[in-house]
GUTIKE-300255 format. One line per 5 residues: number of its first residue (from 1); for each residue x, y, z of N, C-alpha, C. Coordinates in nm, 4 decimals. Layout:
// residues N
NUM	X/Y/Z/X/Y/Z/X/Y/Z; ...
// end
This chain:
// residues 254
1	0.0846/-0.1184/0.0000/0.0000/0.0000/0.0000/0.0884/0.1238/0.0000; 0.0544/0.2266/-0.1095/0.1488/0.3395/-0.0916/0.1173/0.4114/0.0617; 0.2183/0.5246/0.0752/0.1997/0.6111/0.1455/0.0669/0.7068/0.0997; 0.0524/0.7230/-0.0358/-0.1448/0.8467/-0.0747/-0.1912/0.7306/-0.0360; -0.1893/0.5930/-0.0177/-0.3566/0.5179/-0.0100/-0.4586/0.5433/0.1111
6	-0.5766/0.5878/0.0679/-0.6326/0.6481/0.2238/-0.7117/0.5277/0.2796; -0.7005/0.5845/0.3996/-0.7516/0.4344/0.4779/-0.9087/0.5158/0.6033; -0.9635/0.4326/0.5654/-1.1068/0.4617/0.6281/-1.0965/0.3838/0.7742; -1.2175/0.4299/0.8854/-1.2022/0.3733/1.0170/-1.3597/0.3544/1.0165; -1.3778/0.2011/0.9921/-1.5711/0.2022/1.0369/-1.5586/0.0798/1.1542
11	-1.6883/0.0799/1.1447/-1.7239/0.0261/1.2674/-1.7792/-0.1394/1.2160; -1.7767/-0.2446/1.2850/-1.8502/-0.3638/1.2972/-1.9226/-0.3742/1.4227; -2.0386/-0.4960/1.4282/-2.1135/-0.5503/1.5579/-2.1241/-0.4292/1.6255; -2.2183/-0.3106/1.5361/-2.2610/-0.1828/1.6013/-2.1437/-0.0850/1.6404; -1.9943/-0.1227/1.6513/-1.9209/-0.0512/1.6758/-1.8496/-0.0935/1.8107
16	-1.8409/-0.2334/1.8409/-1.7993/-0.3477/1.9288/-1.6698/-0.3401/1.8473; -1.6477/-0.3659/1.7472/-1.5207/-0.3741/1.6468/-1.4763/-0.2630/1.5406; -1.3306/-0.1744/1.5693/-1.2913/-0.0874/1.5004/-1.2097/-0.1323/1.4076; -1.2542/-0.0756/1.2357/-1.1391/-0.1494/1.1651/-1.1051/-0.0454/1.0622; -0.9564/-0.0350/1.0318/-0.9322/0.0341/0.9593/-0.9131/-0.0308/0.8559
21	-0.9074/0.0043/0.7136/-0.9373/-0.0526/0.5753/-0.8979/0.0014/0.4368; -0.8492/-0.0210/0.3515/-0.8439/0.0902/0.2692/-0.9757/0.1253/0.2256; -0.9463/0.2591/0.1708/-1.0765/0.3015/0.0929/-1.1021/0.2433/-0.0728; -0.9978/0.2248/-0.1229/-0.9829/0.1530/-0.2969/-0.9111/0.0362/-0.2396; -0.9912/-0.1094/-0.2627/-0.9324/-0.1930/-0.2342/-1.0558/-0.2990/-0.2120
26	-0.9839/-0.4044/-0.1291/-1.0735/-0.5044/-0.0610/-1.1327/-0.4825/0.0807; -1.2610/-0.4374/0.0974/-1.3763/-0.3908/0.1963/-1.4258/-0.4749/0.2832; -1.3969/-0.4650/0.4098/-1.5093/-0.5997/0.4583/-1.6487/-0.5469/0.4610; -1.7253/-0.6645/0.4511/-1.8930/-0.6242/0.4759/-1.9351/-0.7226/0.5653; -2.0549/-0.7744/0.5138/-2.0938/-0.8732/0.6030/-2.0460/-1.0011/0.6032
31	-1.9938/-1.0482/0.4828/-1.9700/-1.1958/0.5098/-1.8221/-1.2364/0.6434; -1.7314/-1.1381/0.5998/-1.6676/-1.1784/0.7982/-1.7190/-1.2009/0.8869; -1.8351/-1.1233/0.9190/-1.8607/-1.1064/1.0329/-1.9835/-1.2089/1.0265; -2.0799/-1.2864/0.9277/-2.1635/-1.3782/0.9607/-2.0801/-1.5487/0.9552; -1.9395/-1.5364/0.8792/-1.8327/-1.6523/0.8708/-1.8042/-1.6420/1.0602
36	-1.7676/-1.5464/1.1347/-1.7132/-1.5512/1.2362/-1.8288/-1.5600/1.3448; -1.9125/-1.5956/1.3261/-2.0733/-1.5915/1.4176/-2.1197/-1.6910/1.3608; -2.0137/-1.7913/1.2963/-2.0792/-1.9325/1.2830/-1.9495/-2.0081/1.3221; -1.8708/-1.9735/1.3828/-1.7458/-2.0683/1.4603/-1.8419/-2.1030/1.6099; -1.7678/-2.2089/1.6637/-1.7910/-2.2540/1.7438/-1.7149/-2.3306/1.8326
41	-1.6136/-2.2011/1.8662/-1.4934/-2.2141/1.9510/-1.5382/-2.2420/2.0937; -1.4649/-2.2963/2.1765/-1.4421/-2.2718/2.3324/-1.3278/-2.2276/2.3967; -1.2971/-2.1297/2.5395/-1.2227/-2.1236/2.5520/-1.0917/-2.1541/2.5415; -0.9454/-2.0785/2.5356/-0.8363/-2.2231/2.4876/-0.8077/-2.2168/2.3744; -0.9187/-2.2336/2.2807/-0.9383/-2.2897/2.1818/-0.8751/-2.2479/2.0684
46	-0.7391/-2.2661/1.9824/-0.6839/-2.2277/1.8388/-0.7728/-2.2283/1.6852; -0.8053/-2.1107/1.6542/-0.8291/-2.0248/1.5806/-0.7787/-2.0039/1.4272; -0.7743/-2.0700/1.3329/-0.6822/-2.0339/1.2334/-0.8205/-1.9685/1.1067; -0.7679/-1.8107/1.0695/-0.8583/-1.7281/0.9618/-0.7340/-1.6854/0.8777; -0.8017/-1.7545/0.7982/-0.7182/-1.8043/0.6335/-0.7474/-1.6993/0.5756
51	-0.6157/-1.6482/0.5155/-0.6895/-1.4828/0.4266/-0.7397/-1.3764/0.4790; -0.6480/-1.3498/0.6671/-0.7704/-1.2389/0.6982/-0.8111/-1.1420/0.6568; -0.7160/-1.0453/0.5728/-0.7041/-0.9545/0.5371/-0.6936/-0.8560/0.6259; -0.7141/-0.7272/0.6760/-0.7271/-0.6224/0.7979/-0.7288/-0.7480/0.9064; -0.7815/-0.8118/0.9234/-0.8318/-0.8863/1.0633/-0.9862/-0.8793/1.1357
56	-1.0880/-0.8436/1.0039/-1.2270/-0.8361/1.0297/-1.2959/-0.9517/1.1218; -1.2808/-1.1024/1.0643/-1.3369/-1.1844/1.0974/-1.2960/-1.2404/1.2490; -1.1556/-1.1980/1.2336/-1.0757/-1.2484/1.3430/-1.0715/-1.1737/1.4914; -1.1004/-1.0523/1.4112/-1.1329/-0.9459/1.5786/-1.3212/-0.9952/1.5972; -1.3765/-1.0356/1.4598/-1.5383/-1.0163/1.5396/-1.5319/-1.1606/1.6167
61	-1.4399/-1.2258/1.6049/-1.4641/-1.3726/1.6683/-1.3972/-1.3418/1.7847; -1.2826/-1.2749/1.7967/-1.2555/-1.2532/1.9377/-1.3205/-1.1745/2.0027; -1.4226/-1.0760/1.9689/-1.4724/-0.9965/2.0227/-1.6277/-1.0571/2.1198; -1.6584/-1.1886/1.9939/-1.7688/-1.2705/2.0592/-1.7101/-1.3687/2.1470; -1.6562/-1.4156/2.1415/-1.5759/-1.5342/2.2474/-1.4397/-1.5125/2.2996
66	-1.4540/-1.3827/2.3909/-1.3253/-1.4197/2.4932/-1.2386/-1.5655/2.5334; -1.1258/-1.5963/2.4675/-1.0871/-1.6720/2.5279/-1.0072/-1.7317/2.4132; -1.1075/-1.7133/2.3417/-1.0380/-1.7982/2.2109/-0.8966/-1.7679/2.1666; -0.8177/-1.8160/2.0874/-0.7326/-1.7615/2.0600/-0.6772/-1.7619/1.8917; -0.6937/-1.6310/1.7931/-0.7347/-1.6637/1.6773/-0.6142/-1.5999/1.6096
71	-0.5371/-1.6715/1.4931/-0.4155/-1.6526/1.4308/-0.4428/-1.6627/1.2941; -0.4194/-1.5475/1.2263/-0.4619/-1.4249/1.0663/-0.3166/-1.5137/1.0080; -0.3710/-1.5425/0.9065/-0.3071/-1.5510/0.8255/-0.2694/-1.4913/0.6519; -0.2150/-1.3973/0.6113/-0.2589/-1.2978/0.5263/-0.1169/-1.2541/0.4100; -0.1399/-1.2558/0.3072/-0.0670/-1.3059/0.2416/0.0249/-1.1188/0.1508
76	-0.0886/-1.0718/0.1859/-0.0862/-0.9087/0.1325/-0.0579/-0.8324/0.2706; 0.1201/-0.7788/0.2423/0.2016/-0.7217/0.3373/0.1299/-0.5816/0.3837; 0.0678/-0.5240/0.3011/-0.0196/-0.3916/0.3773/-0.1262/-0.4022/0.4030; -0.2011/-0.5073/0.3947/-0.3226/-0.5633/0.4541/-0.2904/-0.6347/0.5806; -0.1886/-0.6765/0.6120/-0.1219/-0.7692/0.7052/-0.0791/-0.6339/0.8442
81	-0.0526/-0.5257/0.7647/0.0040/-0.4312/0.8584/-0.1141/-0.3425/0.9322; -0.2206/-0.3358/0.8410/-0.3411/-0.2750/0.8741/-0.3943/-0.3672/0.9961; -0.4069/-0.4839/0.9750/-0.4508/-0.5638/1.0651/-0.3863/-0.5503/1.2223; -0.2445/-0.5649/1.2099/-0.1255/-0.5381/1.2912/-0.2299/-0.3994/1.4154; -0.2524/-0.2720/1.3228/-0.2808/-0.1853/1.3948/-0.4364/-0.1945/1.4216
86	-0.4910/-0.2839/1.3995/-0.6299/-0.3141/1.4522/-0.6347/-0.3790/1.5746; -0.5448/-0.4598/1.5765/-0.5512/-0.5510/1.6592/-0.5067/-0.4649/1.7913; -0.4205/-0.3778/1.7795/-0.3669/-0.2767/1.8919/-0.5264/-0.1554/1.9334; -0.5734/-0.1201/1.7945/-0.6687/-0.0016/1.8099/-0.8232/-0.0896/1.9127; -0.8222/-0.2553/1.8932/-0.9144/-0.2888/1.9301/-0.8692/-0.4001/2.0925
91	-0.7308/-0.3297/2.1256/-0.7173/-0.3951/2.2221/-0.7542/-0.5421/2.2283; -0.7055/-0.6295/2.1529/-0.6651/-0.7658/2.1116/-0.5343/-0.8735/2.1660; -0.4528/-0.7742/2.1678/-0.2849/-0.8750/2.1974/-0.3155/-0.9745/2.2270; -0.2777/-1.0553/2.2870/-0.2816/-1.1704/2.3118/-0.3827/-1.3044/2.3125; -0.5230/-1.2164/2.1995/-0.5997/-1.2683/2.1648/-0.6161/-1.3394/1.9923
96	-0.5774/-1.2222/1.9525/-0.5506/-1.1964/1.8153/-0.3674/-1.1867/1.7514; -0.3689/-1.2340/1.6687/-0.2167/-1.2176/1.5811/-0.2459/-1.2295/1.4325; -0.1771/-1.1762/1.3758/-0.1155/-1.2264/1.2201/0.0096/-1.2197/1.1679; -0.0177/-1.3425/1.0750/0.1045/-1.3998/1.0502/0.1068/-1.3611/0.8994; 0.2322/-1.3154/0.8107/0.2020/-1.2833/0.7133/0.2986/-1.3700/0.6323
101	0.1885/-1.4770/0.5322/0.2703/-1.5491/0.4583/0.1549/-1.6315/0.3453; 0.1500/-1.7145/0.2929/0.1640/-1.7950/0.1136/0.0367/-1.9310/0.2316; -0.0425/-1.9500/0.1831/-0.1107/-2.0967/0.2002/-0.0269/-2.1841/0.1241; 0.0354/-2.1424/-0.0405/0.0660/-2.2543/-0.0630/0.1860/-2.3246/-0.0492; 0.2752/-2.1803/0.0635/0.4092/-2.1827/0.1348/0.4367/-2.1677/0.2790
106	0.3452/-2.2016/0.3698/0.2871/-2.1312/0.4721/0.4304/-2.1180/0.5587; 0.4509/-1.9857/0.6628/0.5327/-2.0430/0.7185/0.5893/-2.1499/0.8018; 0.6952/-2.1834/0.8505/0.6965/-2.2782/0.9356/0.6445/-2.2884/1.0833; 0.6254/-2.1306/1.1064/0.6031/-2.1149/1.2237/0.4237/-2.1083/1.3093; 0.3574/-2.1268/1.1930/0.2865/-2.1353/1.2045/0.1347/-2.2388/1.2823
111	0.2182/-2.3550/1.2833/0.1308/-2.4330/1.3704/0.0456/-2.5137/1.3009; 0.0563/-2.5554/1.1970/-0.0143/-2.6207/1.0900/-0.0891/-2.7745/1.1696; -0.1938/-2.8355/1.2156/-0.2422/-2.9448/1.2478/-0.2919/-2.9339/1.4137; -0.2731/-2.8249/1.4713/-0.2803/-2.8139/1.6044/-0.3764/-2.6896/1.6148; -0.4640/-2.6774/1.5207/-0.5742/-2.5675/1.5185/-0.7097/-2.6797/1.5447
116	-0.7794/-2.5881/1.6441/-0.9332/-2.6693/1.6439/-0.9873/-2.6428/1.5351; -0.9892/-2.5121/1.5103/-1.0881/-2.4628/1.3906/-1.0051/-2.3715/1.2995; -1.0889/-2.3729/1.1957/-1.0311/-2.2893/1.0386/-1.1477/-2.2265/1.0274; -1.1309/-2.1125/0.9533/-1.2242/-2.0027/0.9309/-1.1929/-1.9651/0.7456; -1.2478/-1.9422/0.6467/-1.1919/-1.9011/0.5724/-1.3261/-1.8188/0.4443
121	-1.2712/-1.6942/0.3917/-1.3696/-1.6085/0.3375/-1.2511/-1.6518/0.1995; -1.2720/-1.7445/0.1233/-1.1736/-1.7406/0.0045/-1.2238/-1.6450/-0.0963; -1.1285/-1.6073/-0.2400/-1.1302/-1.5733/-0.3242/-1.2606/-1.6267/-0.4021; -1.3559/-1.5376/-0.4419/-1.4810/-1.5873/-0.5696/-1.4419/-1.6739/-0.6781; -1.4217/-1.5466/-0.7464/-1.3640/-1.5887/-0.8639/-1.2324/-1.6720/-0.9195
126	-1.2825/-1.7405/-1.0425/-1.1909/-1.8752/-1.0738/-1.0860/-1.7018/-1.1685; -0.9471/-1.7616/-1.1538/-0.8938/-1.7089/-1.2729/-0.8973/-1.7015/-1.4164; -0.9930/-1.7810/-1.4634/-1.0141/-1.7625/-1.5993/-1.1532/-1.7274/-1.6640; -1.2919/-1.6864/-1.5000/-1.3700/-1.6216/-1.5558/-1.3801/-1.4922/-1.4593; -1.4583/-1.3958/-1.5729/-1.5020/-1.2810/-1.5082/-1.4167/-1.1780/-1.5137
131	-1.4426/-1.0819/-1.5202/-1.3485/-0.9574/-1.4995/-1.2783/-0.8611/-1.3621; -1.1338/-0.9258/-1.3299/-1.1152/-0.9024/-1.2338/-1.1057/-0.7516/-1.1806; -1.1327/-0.7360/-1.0811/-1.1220/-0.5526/-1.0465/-0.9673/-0.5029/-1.0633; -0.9704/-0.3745/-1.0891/-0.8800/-0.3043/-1.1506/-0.7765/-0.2983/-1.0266; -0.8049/-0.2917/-0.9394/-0.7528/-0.2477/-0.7938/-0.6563/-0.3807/-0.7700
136	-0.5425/-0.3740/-0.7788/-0.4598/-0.5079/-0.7675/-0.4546/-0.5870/-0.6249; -0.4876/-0.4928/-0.5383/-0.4829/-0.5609/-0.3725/-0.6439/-0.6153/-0.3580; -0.7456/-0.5704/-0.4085/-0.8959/-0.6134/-0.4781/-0.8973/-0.6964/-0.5350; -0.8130/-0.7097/-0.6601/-0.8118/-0.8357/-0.7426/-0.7511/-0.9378/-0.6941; -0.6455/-0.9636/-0.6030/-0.5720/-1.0469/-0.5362/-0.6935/-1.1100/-0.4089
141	-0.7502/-1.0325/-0.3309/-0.8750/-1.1042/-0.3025/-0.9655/-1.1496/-0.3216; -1.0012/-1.1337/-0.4832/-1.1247/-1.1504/-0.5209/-1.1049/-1.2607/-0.6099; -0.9714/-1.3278/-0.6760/-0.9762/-1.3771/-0.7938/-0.8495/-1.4802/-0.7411; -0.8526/-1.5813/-0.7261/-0.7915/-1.7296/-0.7470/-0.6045/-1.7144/-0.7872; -0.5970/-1.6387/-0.7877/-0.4896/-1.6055/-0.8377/-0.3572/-1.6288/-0.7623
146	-0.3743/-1.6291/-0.6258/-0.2681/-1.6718/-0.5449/-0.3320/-1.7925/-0.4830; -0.4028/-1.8553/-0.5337/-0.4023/-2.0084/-0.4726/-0.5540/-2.0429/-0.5417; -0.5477/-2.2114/-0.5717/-0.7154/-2.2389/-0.6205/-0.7939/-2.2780/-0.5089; -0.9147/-2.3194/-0.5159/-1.0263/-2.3062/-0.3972/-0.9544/-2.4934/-0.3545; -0.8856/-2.5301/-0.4174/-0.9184/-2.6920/-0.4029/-0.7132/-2.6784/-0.3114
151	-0.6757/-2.5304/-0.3215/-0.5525/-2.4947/-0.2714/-0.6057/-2.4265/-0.1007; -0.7149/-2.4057/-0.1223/-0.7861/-2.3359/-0.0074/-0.8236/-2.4470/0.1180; -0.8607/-2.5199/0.0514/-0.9619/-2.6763/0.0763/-0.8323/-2.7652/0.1472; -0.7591/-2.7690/0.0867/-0.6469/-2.8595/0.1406/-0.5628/-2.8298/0.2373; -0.5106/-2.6722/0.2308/-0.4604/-2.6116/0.3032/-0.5391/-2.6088/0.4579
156	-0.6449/-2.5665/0.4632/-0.7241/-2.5683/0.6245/-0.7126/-2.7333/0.6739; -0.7148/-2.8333/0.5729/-0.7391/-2.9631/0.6098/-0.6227/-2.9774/0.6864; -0.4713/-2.9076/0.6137/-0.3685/-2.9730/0.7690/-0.3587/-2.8719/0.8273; -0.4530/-2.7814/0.8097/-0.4187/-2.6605/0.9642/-0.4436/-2.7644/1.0476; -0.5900/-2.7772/1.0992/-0.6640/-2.8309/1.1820/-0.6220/-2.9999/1.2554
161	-0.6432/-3.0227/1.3328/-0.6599/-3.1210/1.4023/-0.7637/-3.2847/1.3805; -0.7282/-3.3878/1.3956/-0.8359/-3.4102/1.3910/-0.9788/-3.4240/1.4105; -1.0850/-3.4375/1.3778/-1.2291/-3.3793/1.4250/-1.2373/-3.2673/1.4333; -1.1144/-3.1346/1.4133/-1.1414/-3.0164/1.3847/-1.2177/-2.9671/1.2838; -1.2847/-2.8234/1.3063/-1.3873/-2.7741/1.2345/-1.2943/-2.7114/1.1151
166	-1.4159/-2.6663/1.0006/-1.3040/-2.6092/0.9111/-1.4667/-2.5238/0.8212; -1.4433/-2.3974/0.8048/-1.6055/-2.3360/0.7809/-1.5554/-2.2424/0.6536; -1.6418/-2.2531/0.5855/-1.6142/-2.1401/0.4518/-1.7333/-2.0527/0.4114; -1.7037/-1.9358/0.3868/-1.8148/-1.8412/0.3195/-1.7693/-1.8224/0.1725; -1.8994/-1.8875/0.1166/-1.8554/-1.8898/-0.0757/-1.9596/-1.8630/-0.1205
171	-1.9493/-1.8620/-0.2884/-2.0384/-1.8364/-0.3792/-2.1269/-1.9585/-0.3967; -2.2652/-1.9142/-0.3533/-2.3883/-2.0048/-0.4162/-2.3258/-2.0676/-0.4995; -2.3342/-2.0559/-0.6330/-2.3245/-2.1094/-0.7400/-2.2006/-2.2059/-0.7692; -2.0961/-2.2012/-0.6630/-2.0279/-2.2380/-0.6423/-1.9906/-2.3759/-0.5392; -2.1344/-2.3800/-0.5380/-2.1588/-2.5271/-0.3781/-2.1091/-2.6377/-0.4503
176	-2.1591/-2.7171/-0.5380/-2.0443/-2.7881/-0.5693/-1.9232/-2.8227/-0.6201; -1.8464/-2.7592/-0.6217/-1.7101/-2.7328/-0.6526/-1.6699/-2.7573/-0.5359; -1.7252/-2.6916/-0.4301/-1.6347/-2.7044/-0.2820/-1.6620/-2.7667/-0.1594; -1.8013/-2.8392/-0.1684/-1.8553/-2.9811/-0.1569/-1.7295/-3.1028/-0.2177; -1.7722/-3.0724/-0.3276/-1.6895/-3.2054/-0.4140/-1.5160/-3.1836/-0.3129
181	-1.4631/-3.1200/-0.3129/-1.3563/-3.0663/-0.2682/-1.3298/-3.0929/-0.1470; -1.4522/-3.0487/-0.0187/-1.4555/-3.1031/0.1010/-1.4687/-3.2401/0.1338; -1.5080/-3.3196/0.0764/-1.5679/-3.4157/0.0978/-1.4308/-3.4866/0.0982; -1.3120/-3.4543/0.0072/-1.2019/-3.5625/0.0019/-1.1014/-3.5244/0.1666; -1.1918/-3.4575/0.2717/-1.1343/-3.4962/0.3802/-1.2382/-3.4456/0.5038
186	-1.3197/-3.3938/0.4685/-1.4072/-3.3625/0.5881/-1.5352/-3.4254/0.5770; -1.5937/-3.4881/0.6911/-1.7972/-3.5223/0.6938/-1.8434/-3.4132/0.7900; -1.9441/-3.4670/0.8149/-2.0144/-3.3938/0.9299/-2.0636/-3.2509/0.8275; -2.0948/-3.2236/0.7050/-2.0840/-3.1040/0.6571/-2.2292/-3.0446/0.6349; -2.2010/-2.9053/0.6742/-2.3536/-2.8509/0.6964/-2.3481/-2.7629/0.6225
191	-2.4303/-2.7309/0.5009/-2.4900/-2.6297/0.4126/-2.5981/-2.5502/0.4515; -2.5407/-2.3774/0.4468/-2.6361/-2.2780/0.5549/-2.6525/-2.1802/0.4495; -2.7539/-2.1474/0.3864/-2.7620/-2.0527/0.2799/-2.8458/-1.9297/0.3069; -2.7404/-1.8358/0.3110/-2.7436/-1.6802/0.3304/-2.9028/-1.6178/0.2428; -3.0436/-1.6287/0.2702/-3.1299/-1.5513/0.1846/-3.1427/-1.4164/0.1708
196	-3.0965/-1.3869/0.0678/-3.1283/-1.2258/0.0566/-3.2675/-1.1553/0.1483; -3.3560/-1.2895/0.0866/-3.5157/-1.2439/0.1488/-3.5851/-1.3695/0.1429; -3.6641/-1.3383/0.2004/-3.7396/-1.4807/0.2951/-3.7846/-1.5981/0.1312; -3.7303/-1.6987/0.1091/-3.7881/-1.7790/0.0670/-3.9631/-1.8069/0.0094; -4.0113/-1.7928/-0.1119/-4.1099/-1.7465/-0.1342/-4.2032/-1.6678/-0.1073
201	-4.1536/-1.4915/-0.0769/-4.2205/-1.4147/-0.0221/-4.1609/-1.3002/-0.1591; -4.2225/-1.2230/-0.1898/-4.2122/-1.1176/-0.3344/-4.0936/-1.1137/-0.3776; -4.0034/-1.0601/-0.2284/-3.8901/-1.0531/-0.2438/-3.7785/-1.1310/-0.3118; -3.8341/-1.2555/-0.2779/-3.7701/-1.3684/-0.3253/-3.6561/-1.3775/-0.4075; -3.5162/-1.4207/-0.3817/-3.3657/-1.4399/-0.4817/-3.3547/-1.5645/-0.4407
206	-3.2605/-1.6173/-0.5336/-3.2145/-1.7371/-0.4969/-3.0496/-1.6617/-0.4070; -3.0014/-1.7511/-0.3142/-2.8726/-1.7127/-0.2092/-2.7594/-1.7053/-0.2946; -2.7158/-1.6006/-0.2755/-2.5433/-1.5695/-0.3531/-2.4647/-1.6513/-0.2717; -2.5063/-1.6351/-0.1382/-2.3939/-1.6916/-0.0289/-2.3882/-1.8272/0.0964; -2.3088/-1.8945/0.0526/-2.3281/-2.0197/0.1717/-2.2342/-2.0446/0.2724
211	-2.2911/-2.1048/0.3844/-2.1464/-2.1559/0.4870/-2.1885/-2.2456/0.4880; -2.0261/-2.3139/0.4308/-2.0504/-2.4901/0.4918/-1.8942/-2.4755/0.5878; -1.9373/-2.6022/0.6752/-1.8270/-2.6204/0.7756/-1.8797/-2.8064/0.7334; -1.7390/-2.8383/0.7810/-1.6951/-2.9880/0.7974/-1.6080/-2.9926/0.9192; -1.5924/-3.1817/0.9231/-1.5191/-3.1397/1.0661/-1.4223/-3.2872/0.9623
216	-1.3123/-3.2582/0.9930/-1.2175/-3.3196/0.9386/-1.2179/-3.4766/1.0176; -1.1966/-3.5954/0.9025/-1.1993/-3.7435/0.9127/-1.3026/-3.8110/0.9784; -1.4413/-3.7024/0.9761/-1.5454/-3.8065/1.0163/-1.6349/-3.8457/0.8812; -1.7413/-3.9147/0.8929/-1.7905/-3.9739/0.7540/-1.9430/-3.9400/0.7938; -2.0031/-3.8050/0.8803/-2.1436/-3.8237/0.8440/-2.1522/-3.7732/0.7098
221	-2.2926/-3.7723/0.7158/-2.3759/-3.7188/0.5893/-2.3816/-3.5659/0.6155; -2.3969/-3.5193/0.4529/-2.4370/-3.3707/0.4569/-2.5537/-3.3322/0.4570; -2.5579/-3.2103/0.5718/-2.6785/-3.1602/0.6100/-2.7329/-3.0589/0.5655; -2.8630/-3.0094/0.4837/-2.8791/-2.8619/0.3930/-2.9577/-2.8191/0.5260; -2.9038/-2.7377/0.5988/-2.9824/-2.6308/0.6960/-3.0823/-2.5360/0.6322
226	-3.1749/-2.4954/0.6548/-3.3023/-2.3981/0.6355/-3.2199/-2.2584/0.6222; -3.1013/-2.2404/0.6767/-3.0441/-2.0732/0.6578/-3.0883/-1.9860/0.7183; -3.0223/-1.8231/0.6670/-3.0414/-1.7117/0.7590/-3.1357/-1.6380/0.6173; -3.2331/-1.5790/0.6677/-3.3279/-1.4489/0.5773/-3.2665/-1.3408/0.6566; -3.1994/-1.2582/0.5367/-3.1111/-1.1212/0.5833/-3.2071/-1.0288/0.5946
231	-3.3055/-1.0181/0.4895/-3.3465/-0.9090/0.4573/-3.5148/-0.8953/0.4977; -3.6240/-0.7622/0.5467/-3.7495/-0.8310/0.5630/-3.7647/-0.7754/0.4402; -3.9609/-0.7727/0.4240/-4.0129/-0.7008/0.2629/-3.9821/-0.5839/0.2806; -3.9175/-0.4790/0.3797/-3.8769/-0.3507/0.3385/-3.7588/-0.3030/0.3225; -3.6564/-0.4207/0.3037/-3.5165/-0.4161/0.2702/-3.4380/-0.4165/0.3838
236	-3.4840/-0.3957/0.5055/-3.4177/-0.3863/0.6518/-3.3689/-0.5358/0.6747; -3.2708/-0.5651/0.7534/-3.2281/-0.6565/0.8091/-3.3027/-0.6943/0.8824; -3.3274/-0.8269/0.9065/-3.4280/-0.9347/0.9549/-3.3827/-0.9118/1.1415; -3.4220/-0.9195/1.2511/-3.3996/-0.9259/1.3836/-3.3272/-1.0280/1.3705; -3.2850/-1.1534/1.3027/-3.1908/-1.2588/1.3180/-3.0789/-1.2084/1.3073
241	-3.1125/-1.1623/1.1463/-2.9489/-1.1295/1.1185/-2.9209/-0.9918/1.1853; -3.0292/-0.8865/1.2631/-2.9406/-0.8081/1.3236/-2.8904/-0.8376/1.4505; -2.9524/-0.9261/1.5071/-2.8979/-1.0215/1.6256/-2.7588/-1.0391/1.5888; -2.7096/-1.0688/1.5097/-2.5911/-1.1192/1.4442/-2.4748/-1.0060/1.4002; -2.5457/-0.9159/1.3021/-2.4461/-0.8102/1.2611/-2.4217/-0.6756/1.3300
246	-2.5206/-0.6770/1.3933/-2.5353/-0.5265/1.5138/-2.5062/-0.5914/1.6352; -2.5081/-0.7443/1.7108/-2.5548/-0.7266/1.8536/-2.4075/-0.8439/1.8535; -2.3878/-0.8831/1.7488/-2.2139/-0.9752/1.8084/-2.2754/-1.1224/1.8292; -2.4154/-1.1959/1.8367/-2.4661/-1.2929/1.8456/-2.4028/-1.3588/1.7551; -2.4330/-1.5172/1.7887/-2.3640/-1.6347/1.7242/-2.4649/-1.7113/1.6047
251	-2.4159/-1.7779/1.5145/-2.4890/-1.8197/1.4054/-2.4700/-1.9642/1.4515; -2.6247/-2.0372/1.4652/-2.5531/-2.1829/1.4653/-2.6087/-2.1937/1.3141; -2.5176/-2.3104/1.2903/-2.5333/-2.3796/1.1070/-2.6823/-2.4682/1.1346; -2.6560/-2.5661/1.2287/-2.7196/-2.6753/1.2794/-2.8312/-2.6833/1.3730
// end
């Protein structure tokens, strides 16, 4: 990030979480913060958020569960540094860290197999469709380009532990690709689909967005959960999801 890049200060979970961000670049919105309100840490408990970028997901998870202990992993050196000063602005230390390095080089120091849980908001887009954003620290988050989803998929599999959790926020349209993908090491997997608006009511979309979590080397079956309705018929956020994005509440999948 140059020295002109301007950097904005907003608020998450009503303003429970301060994050600074660039202004041209990669933005958090909601999907951190509904990926990190569907962990299901306990005290103790190791933390690994793949790609944090700033450290959105990773401060709203520490911010909901004292105790936990959650380690950023982030591959973009001024996104890595932004985070650095979040974690200080939101009074974190010893809750929060990042580590700045490659999934598909991770460092050594990192702790790879001794994580309960994985967290991860991957890249959308495949590299060979769509038009990537102009913004190169944007396009590096948004587009496959420093690692594939099946590089994403494998990578959390030896963070974690065994029977460790491992949760992703992706593209609808994209469920089986990363189904097919999960499945060559995690069961237990629960499909939670984000509704724009309530399921046959005017409003009606089909979900851009899903969380599935698996729990690594067990063999249940996959479960399609009923999901979250974001939105009511007047475009306002549903009392669930503001339970969730204003009040710091937890998402169960299940």
């Amino acid at each position: 990030m140059t020295k002109s890049a301007k950097i904005s200060e907003d608020g998450l979970l009503g303003g429970k979480v301060r994050l600074l961000q660039p202004e041209d670049g990669y933005r958090a919105a909601i999907d951190p913060v509904l990926l990190a309100a569907s962990i299901e840490a306990k005290p103790g408990e190791a933390v690994l958020d793949v790609g944090c970028g700033v450290g959105a997901a990773s401060l709203c998870l520490s911010s909901r569960l004292p105790g936990v202990h959650v380690t950023g992993l982030e591959i973009q050196t001024a996104l890595a540094e932004l985070g650095e000063r979040n974690i200080q602005m939101n009074a974190a230390f010893g809750a929060v860290a990042i580590v700045e390095g490659d999934l598909r080089n991770p460092p050594p120091n990192l702790g790879l197999g001794t994580f309960q849980h994985a967290m991860a908001n991957p890249p959308f887009m495949e590299t060979s469709t769509g038009n990537p954003p102009p913004n190169a620290s944007k396009a590096k988050a948004h587009t496959e380009e420093v690692g594939s989803l099946e590089d994403w998929v494998t990578f959390c599999a030896k963070a974690v532990k065994p029977k460790g959790s491992v949760t992703f926020i992706h593209r609808a349209d994209r469920i089986d690709h990363l189904l097919s993908l999960m499945r060559n090491y995690f069961g237990e997997l629960v499909v939670f689909p984000l509704w724009p608006a309530a399921p046959g009511s005017a409003a009606a979309k089909p979900a851009k967005r899903v969380i599935v979590r698996g729990r690594k080397g067990l063999k249940s079956p996959t479960v399609f959960s009923p999901g979250l309705v974001l939105h009511d018929a007047q475009g306002a956020y549903t009392s669930e999801a503001e339970a969730i994005l204003r009040k710091g509440g937890a998402l169960t999948l299940k």
